[in-house]
C-alpha positions in Angstrom: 79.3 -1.8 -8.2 80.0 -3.2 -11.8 77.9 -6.3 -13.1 80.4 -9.6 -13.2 79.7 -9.6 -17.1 81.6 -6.4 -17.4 84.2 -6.9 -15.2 86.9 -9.4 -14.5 85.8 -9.0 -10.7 83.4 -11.4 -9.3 80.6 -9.9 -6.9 82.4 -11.2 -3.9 86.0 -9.6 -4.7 83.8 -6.1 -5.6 82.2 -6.1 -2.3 85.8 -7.4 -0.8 87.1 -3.9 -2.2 84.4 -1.8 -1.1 84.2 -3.6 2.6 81.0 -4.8 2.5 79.3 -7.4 3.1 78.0 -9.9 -0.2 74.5 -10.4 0.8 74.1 -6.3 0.7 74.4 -7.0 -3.0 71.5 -8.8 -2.7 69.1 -6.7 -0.7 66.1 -5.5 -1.9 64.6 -1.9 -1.0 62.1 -2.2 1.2 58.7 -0.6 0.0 55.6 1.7 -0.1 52.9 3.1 -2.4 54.7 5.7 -4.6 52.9 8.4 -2.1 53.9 7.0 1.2 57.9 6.9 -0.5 57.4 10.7 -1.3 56.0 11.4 2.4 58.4 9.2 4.0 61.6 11.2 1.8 60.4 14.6 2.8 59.6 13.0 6.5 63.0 12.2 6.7 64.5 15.5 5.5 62.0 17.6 7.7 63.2 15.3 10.9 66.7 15.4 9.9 66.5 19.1 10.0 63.6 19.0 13.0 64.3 16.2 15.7 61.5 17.6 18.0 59.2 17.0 15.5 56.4 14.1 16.8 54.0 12.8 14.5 51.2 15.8 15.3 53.7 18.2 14.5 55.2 16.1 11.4 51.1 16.5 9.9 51.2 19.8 10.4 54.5 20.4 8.6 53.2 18.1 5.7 49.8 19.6 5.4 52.0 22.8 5.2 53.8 21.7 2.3 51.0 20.6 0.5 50.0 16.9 1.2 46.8 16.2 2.1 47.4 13.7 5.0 45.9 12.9 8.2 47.6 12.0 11.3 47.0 8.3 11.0 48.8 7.7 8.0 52.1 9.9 9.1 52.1 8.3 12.6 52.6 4.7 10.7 55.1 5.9 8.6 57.1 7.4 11.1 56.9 4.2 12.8 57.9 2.2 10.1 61.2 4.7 9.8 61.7 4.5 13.5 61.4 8.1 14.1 60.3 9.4 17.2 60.5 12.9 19.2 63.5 13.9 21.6 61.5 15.0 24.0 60.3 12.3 26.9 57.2 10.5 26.3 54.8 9.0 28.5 55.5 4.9 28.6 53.6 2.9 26.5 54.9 -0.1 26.5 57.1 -2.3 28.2 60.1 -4.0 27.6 60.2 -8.0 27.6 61.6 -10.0 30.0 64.1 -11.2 28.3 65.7 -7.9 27.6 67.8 -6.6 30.3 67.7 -2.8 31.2 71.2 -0.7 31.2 71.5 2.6 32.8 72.6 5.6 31.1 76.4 5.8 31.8 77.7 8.7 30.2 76.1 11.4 32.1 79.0 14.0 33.2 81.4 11.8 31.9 84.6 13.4 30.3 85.4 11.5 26.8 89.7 12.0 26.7 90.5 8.9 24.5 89.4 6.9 21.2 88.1 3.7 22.7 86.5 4.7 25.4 83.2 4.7 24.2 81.7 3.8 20.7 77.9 4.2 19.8 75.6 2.5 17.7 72.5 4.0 15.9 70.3 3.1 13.1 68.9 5.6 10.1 65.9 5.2 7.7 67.7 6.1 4.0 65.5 6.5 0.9 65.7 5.0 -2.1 64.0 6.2 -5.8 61.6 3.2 -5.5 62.4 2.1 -2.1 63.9 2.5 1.3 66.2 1.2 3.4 68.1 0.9 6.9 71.4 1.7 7.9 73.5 1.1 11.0 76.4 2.5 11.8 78.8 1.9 14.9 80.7 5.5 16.1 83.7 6.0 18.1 82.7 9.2 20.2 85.6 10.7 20.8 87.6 10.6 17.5 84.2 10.3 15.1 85.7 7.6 13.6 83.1 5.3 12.1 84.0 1.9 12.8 81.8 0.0 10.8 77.9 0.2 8.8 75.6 -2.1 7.3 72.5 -1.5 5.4 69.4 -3.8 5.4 65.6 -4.1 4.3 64.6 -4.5 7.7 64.7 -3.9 11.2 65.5 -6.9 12.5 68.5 -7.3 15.0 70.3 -9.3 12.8 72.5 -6.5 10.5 72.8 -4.7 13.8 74.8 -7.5 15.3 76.2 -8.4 12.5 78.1 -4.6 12.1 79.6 -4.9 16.0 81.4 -8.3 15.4 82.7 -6.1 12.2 83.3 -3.2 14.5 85.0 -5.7 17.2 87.2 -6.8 15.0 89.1 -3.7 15.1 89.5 -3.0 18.7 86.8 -2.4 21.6 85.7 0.0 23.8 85.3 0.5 27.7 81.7 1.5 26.8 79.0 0.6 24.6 76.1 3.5 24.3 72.8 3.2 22.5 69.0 3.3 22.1 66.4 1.2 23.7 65.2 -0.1 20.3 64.6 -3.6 20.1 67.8 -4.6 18.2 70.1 -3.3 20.9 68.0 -4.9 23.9 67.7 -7.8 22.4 69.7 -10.4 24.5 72.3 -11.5 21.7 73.6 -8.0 20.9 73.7 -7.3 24.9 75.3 -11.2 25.5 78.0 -10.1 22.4 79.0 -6.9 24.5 79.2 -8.4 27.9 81.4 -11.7 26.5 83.9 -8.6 25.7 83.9 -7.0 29.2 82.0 -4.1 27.8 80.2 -1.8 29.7 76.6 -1.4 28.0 74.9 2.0 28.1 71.7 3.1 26.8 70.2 6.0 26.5 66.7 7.4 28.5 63.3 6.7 26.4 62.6 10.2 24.2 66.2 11.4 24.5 68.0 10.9 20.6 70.1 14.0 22.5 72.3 11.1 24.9 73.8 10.1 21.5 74.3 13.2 20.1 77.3 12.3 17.8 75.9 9.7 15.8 72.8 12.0 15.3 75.2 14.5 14.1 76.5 11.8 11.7 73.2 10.9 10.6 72.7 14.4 9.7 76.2 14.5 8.1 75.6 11.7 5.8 72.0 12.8 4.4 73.1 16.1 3.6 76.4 15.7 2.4 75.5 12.6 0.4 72.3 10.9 0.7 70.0 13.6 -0.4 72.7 14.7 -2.9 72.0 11.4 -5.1 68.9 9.8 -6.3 70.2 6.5 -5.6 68.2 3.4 -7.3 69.5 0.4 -6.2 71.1 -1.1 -3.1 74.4 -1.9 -4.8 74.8 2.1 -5.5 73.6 3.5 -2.4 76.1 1.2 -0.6 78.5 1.9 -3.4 77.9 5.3 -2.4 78.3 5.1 1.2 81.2 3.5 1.1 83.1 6.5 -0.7 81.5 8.4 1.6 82.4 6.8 4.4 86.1 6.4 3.7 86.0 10.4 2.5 84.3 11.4 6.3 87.0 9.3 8.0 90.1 9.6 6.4 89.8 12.8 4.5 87.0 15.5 5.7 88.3 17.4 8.5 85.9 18.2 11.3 86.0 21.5 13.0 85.1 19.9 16.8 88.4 18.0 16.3 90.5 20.6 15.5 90.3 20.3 12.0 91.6 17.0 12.1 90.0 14.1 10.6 88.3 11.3 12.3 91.6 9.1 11.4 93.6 11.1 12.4 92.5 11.6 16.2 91.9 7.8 16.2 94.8 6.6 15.0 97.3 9.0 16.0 98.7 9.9 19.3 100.0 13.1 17.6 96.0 13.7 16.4 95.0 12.7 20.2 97.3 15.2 21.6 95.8 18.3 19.7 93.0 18.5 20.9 
């Protein structure tokens, strides 16, 4: 992203051509003490690699490394990235009544064709001097990501905002996610059901019902993310947005045949290779 007083561009036109949204230019990271952003940056790498990883074992792995921190202190941070294990949990909380509970739906289901069912996930991504959130909606069967947003926080309101981007293209038969708050919440579910869409979500504990976002997740930090020591909002979403366009429309993907996500999505030629 170039400042407007060295291009003839105006921030709105730049963001136009990148295909995001203005107001990401305007985001500020979201931030810690300069300790907590180094714990949180290796917390994210170790449970990038290490899923299974709750926040006893996430101390452990820390103290291992070399920081002296007590449980306490990695238990908040991993809930301020919205990490938690894969494994199941025992409830501790319950959801509110005005969010409506979906059944897992993909269970032995055989995915044959784009469209049948996307996903939606969100991602903690660090920053230099700051963090932030991203949220990305996923095509399961042709890997094709239909649409992402970053923001400073985890309210629901980027996370609808990226569907009615993602709707804009097409819809699916199925909608699959989390129970995290943003996806429960009765406007994201109301946005869905207005478009005949099934809603899915997946079972408290178990990232593994979503598997292919998760793999993009991991995908995007170490092909990219942790690659750059990005410093501002504009160049991390810069950044992802090369990205993005290079993991659609260019990278080919071995589960798909080498193909790349486009290419399955788009084409019936792609489809029928697989």
């Amino acid at each position: 992203m170039i400042e407007p007083t060295h291009t003839t561009h105006s921030i709105r036109r730049q963001c136009q051509l990148l295909g995001l949204h203005r107001a990401t230019f305007y985001y500020t990271p979201a931030g810690e003490t300069k300790l907590n952003l180094a714990l949180m940056r290796v917390m994210d790498a170790e449970y990038t690699r290490a899923p299974f990883y709750g926040y006893r074992k996430m101390t452990a792995r820390l103290q291992q490394l070399g920081y002296a921190v007590n449980h306490k202190r990695v238990q908040r941070l991993m809930g301020k990235m919205g990490l938690q294990a894969i494994y199941p949990a025992p409830r501790t909380s319950m959801a509110t009544a005005q969010h409506k509970k979906y059944p897992y739906l993909l269970r032995d289901v055989t995915i044959d064709r784009p469209n049948q069912v996307w996903s939606a996930d969100i991602t903690y991504v660090p920053l230099s001097r700051g963090f932030m959130y991203l949220v990305a909606i996923l095509d399961w069967y042709s890997r094709f990501v239909l649409a992402w947003q970053l923001s400073n926080t985890l309210d629901g309101l980027f996370c609808l905002d990226v569907l009615r981007l993602a709707l804009q293209q097409g819809q699916p038969e199925i909608f699959n996610t989390d129970q995290g708050v943003q996806f429960t919440a009765r406007q994201f579910t109301d946005e869905l059901e207005c478009h005949d869409i099934r809603v899915s979500m997946d079972g408290r504990g178990r990232v593994f019902d979503n598997i292919f976002i998760e793999r993009l997740w991991r995908s995007v930090k170490y092909e990219h993310i942790y690659l750059y020591d990005y410093e501002t909002v504009p160049a991390l979403a810069a950044g992802l947005g090369d990205y993005f366009q290079l993991y659609n429309y260019e990278r080919p993907h071995q589960s798909l045949s080498y193909l790349t996500p486009a290419d399955v999505h788009f084409s019936q030629q792609g489809a029928a290779c697989l």
